[in-house]
Z-matrix of the N, CA and C atoms (Angstrom, degrees):
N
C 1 1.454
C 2 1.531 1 109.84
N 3 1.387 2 126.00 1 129.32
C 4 1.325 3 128.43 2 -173.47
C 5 1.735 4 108.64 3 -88.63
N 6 1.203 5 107.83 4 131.64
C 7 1.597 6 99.31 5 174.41
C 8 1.467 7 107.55 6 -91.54
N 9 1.624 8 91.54 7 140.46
C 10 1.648 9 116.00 8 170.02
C 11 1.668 10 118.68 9 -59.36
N 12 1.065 11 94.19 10 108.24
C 13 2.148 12 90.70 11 165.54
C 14 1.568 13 101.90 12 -111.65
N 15 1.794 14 111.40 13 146.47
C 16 1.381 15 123.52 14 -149.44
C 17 1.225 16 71.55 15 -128.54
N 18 1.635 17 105.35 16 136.06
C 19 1.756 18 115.09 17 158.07
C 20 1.488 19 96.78 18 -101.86
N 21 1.719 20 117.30 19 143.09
C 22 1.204 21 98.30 20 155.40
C 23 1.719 22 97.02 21 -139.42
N 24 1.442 23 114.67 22 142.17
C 25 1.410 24 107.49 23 -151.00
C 26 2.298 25 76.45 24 -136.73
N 27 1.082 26 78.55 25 107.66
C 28 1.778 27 100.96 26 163.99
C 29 1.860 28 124.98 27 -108.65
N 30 1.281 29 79.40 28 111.30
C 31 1.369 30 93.98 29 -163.85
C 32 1.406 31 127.24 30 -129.60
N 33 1.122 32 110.06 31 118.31
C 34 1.823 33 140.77 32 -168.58
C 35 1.745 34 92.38 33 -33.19
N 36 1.317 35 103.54 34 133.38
C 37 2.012 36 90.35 35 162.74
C 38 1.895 37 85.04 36 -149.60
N 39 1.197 38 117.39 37 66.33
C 40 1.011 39 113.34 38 -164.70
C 41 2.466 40 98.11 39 -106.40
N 42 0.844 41 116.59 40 153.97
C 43 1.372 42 94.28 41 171.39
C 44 1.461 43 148.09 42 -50.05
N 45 1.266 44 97.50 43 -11.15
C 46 1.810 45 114.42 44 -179.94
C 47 1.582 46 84.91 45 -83.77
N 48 1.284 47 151.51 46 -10.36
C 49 0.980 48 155.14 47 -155.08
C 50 1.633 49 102.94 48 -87.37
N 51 1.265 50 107.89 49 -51.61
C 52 1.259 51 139.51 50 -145.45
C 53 1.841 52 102.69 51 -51.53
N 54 1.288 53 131.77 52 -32.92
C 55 1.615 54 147.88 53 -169.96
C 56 1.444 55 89.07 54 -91.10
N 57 1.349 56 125.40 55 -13.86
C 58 1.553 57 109.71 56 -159.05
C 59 1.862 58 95.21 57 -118.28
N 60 1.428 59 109.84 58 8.07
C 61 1.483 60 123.15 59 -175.30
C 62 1.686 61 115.45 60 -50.85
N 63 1.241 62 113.76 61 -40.37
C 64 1.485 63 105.84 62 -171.96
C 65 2.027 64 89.35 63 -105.27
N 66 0.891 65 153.44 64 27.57
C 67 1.227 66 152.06 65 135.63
C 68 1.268 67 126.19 66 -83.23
N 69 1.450 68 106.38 67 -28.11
C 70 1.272 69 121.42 68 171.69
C 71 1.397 70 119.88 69 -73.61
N 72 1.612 71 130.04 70 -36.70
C 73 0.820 72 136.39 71 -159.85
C 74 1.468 73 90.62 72 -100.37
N 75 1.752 74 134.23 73 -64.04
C 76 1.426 75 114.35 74 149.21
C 77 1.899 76 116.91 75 10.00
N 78 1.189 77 89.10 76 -81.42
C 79 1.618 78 78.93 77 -164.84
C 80 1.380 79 119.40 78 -79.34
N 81 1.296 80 119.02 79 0.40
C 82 1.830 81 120.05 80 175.87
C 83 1.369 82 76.00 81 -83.04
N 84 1.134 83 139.77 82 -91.26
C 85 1.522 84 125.47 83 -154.27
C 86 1.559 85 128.14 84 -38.70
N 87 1.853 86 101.82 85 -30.08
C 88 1.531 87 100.03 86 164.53
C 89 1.684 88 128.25 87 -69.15
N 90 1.459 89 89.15 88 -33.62
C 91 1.335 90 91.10 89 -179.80
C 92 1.704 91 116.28 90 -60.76
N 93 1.491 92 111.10 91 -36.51
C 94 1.633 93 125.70 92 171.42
C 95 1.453 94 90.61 93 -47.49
N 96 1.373 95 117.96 94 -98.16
C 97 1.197 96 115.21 95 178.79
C 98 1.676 97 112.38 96 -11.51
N 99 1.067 98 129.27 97 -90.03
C 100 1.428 99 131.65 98 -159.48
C 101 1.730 100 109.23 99 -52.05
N 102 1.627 101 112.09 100 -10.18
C 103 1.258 102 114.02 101 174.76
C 104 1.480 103 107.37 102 -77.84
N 105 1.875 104 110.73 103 -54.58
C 106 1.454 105 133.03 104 173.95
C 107 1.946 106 90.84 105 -26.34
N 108 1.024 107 107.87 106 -79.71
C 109 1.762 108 130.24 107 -172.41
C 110 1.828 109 109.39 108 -10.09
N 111 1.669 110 78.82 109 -80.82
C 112 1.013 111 109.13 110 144.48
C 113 2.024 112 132.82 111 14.98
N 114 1.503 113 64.85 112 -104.20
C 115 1.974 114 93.80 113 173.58
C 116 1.723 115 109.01 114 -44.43
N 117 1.475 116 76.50 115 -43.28
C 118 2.239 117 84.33 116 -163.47
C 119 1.603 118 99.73 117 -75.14
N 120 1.256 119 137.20 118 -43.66
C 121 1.144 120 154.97 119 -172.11
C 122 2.031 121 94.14 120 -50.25
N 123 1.571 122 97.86 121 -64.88
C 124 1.246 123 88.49 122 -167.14
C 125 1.904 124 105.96 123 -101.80
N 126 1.427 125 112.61 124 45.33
C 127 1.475 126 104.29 125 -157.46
C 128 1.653 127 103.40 126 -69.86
N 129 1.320 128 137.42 127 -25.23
C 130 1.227 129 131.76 128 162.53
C 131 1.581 130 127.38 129 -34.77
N 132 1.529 131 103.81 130 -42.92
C 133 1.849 132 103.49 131 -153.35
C 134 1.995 133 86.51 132 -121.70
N 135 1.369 134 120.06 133 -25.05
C 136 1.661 135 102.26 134 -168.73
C 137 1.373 136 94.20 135 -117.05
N 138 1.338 137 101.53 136 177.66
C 139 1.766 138 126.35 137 159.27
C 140 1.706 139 115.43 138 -156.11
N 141 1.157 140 102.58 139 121.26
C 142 1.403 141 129.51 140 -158.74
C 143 1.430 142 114.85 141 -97.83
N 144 1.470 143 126.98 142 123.32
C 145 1.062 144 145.78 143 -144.52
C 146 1.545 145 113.20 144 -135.62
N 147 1.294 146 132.33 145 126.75
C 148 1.399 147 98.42 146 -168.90
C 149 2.104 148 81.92 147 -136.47
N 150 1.227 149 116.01 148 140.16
C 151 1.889 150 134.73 149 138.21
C 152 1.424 151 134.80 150 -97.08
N 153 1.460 152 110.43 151 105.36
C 154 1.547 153 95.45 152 -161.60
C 155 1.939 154 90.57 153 -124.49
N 156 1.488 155 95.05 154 138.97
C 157 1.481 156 112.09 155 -162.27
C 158 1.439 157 109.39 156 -113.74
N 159 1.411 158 125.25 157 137.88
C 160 1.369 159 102.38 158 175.32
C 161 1.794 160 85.95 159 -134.21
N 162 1.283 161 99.48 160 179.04
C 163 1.549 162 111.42 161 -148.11
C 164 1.996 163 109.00 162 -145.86
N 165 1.311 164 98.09 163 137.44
C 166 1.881 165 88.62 164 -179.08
C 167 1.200 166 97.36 165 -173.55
N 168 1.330 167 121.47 166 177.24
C 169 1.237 168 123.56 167 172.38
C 170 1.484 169 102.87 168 -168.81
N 171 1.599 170 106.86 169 114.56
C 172 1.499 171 136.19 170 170.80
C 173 1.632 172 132.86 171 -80.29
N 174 1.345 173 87.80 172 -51.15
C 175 1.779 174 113.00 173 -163.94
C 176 1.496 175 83.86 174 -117.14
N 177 1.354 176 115.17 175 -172.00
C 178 1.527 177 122.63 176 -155.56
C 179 1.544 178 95.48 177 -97.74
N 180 1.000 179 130.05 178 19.43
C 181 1.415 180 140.62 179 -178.04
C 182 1.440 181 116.19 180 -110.15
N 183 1.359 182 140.89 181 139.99
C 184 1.093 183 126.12 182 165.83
C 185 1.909 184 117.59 183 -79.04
N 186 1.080 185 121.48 184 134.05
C 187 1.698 186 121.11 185 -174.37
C 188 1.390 187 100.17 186 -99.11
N 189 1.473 188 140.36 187 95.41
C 190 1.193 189 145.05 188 163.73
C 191 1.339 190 108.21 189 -86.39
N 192 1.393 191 137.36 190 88.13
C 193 1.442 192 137.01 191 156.36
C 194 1.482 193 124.19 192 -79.31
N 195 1.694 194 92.20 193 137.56
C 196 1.715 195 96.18 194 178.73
C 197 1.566 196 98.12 195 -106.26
N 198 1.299 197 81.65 196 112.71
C 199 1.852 198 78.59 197 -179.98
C 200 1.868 199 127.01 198 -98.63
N 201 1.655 200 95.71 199 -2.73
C 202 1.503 201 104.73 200 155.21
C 203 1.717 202 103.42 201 -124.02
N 204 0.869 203 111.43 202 -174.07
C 205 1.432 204 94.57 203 177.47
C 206 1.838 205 104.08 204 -161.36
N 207 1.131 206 133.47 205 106.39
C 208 1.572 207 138.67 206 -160.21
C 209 1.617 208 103.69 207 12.21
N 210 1.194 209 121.87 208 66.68
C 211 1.016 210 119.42 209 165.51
C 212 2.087 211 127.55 210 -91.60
N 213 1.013 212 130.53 211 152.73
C 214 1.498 213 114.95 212 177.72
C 215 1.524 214 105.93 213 -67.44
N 216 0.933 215 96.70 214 170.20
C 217 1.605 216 104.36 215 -157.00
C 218 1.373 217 82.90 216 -86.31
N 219 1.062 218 134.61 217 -82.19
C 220 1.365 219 147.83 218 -179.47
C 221 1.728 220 113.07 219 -8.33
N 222 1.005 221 119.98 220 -25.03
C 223 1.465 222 131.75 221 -179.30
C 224 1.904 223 110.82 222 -94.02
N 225 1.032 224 97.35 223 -19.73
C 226 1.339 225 109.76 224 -163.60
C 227 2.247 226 100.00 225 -81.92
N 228 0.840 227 92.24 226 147.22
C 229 1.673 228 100.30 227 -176.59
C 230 1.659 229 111.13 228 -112.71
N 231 1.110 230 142.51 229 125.09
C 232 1.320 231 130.81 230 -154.60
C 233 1.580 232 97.72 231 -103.30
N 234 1.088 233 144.12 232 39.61
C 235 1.230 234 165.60 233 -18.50
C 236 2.221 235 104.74 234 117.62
N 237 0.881 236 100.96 235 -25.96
C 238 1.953 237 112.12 236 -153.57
C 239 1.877 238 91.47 237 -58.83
N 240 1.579 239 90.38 238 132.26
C 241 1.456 240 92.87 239 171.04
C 242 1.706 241 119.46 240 -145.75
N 243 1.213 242 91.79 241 9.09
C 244 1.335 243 108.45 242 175.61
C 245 1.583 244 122.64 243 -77.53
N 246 1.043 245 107.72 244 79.19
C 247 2.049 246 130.84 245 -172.27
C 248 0.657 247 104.58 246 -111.17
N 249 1.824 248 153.79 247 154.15
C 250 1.381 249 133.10 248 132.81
C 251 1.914 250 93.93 249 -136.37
N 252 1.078 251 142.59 250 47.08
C 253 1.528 252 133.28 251 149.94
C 254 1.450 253 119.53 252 17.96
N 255 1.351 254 116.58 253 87.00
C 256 1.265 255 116.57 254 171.21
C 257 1.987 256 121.12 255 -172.57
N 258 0.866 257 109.45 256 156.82
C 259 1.736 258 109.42 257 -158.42
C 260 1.459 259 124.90 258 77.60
N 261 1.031 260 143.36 259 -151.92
C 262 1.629 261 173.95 260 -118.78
C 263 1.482 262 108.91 261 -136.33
N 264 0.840 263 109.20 262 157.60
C 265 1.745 264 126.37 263 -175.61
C 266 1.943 265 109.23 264 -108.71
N 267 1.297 266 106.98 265 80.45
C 268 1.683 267 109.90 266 177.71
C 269 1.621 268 107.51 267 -95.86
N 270 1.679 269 97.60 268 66.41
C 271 1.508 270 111.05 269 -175.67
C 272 1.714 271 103.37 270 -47.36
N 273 1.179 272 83.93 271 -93.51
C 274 1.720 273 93.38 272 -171.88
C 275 1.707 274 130.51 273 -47.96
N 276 1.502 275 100.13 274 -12.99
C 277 1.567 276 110.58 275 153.70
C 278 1.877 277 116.09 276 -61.75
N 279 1.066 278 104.45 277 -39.29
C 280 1.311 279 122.26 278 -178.22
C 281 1.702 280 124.46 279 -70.36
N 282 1.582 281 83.82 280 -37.45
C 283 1.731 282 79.35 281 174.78
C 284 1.149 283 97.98 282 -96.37
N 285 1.736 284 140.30 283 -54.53
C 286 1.587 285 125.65 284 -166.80
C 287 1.492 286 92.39 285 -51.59
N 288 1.004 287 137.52 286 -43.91
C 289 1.750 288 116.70 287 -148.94
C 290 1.705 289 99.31 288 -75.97
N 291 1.625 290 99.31 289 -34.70
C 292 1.511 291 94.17 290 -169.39
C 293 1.853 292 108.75 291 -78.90
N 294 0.822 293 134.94 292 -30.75
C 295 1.159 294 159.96 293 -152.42
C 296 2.147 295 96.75 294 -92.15
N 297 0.987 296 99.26 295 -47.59
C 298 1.647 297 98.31 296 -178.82
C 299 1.576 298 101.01 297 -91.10
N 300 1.567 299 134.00 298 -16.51
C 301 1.382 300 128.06 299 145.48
C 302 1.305 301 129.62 300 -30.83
N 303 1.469 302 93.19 301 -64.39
C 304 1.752 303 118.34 302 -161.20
C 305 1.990 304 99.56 303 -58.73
N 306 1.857 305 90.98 304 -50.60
C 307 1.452 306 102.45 305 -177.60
C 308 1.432 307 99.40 306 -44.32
N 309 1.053 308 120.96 307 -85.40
C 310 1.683 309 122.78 308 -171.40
C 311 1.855 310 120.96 309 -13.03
N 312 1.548 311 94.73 310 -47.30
C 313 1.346 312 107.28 311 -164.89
C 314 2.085 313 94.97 312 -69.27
N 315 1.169 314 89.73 313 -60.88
C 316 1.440 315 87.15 314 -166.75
C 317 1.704 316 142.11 315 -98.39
N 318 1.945 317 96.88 316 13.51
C 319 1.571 318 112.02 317 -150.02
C 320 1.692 319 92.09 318 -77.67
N 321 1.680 320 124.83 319 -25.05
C 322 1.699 321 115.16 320 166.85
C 323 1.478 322 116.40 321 -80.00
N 324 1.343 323 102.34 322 22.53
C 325 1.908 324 100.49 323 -178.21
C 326 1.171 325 101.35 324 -105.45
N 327 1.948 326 114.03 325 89.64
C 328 1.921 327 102.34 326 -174.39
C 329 1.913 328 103.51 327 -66.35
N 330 1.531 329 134.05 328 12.93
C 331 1.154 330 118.26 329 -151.56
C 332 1.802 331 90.75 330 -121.90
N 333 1.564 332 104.18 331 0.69
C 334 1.744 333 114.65 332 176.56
C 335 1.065 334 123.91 333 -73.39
N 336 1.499 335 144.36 334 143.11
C 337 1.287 336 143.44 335 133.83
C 338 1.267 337 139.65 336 -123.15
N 339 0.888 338 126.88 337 139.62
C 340 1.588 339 131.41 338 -160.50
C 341 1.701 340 122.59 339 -104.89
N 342 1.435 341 102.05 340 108.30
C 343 1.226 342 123.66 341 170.97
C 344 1.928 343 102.37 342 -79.78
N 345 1.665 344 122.13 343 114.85
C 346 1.267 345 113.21 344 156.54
C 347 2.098 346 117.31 345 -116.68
N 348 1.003 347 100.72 346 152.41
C 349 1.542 348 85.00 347 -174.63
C 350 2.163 349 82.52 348 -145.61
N 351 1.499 350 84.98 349 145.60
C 352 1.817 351 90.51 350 -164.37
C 353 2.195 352 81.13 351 -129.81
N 354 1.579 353 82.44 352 116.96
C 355 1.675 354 89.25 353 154.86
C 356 1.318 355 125.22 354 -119.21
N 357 1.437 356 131.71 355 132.53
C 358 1.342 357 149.00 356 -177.87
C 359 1.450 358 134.78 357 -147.81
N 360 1.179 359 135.37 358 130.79
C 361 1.241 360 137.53 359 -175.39
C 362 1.762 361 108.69 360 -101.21
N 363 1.057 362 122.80 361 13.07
C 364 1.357 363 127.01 362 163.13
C 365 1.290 364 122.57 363 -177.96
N 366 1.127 365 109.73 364 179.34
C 367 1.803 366 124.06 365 -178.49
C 368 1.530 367 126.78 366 -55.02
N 369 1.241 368 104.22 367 120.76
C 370 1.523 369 94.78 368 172.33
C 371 2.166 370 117.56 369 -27.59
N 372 1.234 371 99.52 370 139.52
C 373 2.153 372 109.19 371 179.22
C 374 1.311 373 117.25 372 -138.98
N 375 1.366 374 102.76 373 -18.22
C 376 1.727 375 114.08 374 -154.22
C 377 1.194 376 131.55 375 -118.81
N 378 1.441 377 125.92 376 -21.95
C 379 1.495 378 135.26 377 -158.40
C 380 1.309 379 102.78 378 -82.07
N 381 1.388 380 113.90 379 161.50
C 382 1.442 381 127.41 380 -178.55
C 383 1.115 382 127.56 381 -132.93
N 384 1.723 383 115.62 382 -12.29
C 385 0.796 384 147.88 383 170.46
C 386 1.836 385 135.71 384 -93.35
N 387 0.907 386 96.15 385 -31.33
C 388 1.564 387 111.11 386 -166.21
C 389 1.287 388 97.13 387 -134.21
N 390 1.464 389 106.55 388 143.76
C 391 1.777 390 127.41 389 176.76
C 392 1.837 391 103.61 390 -110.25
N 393 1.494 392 94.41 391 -170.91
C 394 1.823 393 86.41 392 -176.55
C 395 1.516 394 99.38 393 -102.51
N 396 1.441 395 126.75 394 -22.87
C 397 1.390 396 123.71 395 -173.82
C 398 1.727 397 93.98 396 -74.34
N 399 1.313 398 136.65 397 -56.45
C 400 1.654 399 120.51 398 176.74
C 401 1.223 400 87.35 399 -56.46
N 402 0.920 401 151.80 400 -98.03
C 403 1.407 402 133.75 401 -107.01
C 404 1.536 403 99.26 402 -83.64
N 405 1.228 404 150.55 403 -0.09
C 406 1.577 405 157.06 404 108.66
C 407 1.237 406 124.81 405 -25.12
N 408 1.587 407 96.58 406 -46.07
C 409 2.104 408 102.44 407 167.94
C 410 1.611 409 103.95 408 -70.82
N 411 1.271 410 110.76 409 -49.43
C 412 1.192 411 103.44 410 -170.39
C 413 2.156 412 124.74 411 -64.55
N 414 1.147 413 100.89 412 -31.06
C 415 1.533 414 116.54 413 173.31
C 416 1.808 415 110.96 414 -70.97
N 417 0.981 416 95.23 415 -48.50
C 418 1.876 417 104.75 416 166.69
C 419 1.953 418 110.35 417 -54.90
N 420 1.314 419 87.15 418 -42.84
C 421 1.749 420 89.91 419 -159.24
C 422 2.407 421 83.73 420 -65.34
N 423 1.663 422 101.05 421 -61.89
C 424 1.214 423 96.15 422 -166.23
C 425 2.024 424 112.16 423 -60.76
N 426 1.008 425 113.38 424 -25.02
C 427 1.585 426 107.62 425 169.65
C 428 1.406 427 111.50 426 -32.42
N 429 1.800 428 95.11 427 -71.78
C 430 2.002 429 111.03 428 160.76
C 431 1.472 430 105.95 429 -19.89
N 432 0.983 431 127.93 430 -45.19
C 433 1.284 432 140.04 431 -174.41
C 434 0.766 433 115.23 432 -45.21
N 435 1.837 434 116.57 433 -54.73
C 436 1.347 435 131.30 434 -150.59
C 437 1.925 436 125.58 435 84.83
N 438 1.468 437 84.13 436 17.82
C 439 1.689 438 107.51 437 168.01
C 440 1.836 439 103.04 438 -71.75
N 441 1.177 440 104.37 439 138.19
C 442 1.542 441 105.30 440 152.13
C 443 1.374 442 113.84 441 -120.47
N 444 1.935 443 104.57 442 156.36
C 445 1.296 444 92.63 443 179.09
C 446 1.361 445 100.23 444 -148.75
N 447 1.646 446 120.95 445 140.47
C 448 1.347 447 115.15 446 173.01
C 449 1.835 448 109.65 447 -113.88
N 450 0.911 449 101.97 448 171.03
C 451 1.894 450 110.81 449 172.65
C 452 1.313 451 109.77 450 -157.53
N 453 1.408 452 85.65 451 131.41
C 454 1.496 453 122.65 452 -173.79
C 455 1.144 454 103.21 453 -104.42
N 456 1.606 455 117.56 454 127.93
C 457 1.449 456 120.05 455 -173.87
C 458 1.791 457 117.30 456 -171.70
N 459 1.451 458 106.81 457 140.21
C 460 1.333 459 116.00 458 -174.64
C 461 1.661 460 115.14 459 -137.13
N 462 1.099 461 123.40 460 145.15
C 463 1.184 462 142.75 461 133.20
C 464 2.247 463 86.64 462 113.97
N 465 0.883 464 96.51 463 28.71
C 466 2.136 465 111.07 464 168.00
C 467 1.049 466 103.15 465 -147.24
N 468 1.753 467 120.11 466 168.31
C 469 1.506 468 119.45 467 175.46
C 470 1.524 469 94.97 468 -68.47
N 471 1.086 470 112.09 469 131.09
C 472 1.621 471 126.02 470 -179.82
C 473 1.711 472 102.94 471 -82.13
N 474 1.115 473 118.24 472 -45.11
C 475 1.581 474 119.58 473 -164.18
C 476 1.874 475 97.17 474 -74.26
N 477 1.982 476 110.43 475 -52.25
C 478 1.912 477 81.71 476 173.46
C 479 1.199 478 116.23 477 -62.22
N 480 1.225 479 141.65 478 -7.79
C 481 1.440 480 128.00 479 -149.76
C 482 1.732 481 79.12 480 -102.59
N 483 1.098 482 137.52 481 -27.69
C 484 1.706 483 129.37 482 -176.10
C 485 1.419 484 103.22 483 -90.42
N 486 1.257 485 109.26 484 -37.79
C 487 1.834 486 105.51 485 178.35
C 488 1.837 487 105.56 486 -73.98
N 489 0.788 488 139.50 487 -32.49
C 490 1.474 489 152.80 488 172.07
C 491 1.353 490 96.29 489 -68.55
N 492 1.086 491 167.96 490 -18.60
C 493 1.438 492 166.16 491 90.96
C 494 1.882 493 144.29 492 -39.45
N 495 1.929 494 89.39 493 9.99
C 496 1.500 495 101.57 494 -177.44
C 497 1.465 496 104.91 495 51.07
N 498 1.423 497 136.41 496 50.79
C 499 1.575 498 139.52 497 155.54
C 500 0.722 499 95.43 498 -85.00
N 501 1.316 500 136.28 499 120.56
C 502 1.689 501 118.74 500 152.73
C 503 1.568 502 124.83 501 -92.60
N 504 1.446 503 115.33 502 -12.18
C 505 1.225 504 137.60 503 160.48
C 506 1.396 505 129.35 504 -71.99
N 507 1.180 506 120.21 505 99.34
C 508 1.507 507 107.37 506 -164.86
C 509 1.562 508 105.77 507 -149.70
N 510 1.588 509 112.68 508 154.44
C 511 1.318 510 107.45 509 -167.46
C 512 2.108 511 89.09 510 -134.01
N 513 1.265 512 121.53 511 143.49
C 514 1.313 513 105.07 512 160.56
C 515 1.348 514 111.62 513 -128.09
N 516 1.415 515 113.87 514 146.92
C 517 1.408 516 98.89 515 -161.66
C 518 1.728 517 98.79 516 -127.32
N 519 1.696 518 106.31 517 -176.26
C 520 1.501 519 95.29 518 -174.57
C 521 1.667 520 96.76 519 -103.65
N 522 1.511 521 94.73 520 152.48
C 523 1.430 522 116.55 521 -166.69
C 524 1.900 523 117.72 522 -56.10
N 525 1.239 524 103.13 523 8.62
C 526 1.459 525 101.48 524 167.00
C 527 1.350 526 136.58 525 -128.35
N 528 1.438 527 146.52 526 -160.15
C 529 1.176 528 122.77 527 178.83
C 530 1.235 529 141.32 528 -75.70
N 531 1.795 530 111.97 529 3.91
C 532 1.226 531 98.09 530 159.40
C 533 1.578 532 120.69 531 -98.56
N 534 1.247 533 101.88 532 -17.04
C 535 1.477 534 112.17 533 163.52
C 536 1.435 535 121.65 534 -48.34
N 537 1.283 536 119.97 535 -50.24
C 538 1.200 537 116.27 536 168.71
C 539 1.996 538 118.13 537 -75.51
N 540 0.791 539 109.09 538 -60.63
C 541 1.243 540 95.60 539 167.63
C 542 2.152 541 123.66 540 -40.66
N 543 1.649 542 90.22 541 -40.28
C 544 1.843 543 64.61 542 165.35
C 545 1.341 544 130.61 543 -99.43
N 546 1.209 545 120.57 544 27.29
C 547 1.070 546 150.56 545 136.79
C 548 1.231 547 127.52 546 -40.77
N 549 0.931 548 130.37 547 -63.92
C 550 1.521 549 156.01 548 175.48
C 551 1.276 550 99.51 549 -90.55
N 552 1.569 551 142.11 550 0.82
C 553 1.714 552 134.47 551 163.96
C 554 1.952 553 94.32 552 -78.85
N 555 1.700 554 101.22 553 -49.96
C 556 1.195 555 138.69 554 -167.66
C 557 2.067 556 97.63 555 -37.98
N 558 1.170 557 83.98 556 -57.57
C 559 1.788 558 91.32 557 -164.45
C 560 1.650 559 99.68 558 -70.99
N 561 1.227 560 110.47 559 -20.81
C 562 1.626 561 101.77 560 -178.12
C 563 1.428 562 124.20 561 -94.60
N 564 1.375 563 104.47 562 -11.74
C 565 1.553 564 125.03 563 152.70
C 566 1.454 565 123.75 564 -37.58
């Protein structure tokens, strides 16, 4: 029986975003790719799954879109161009909602594991839903799990904003396009 690994790649599309649009999308497609890799590398023992979320806030609402959604990797086209950078940063709306999704789908799969990777260019502004102490309970509880999680982040102290959320993985990068792009070399390392 091959065990399932879950990508779930949450990602800022907030307007500070917006200069960093074709770097950004660069590396969601690399990362596909490096999942594709991946899959074939280990096609005997895994099967690779990827959810990739992007996040903003316009209207007084936070807009958390899943714009893949646990799909097999294998179906997926590394191809993704669906970005649009604009509004507010509803960080922590974005990860509890996405993050207590994923749980649902896969917490009776003893053969699952969870890859999460969080990109952002600033501080939580927006959520309405989620605080930083849940969404800290909740990342602690799934670690227990055997979740990992990294965050990628620029232009805030990147390390409190990951230690304030039990990340211990964290990359900060500089606020332009090569920053973000090695960023995203960084996570595939």
């Amino acid at each position: 029986m091959k065990s399932k690994v879950y990508n779930l790649i949450i990602v800022d599309e907030s307007g500070s975003m917006g200069h960093l649009r074709r770097a950004t999308l660069s590396g969601i497609n690399e990362t596909i790719s490096t999942i594709h890799s991946a899959e074939k590398e280990f096609a005997d023992t895994q099967e690779h799954y990827l959810t990739l979320v992007s996040f903003n806030a316009t209207s007084a609402l936070p807009e958390v879109r899943t714009l893949i959604d646990c799909r097999p990797a294998s179906e997926i086209k590394d191809d993704f161009s669906d970005y649009r950078p604009q509004g507010c940063t509803p960080l922590y709306d974005a990860m509890g909602l996405s993050l207590i999704r994923l749980h649902e789908k896969v917490k009776d799969d003893k053969s699952a594991s969870v890859v999460v990777t969080v990109l952002t260019d600033g501080l939580e502004n927006a959520s309405r839903e989620w605080r930083v102490g849940d969404l800290r309970r909740l990342i602690e509880q799934l670690k227990e799990e055997g979740w990992s999680f990294s965050y990628m982040g620029s232009a805030h102290d990147v390390k409190s904003v990951s230690d304030m959320l039990a990340i211990d993985n964290y990359v900060e990068f500089s606020h332009d396009d090569f920053g973000t792009r090695s960023s995203w070399s960084f996570e595939h390392s």
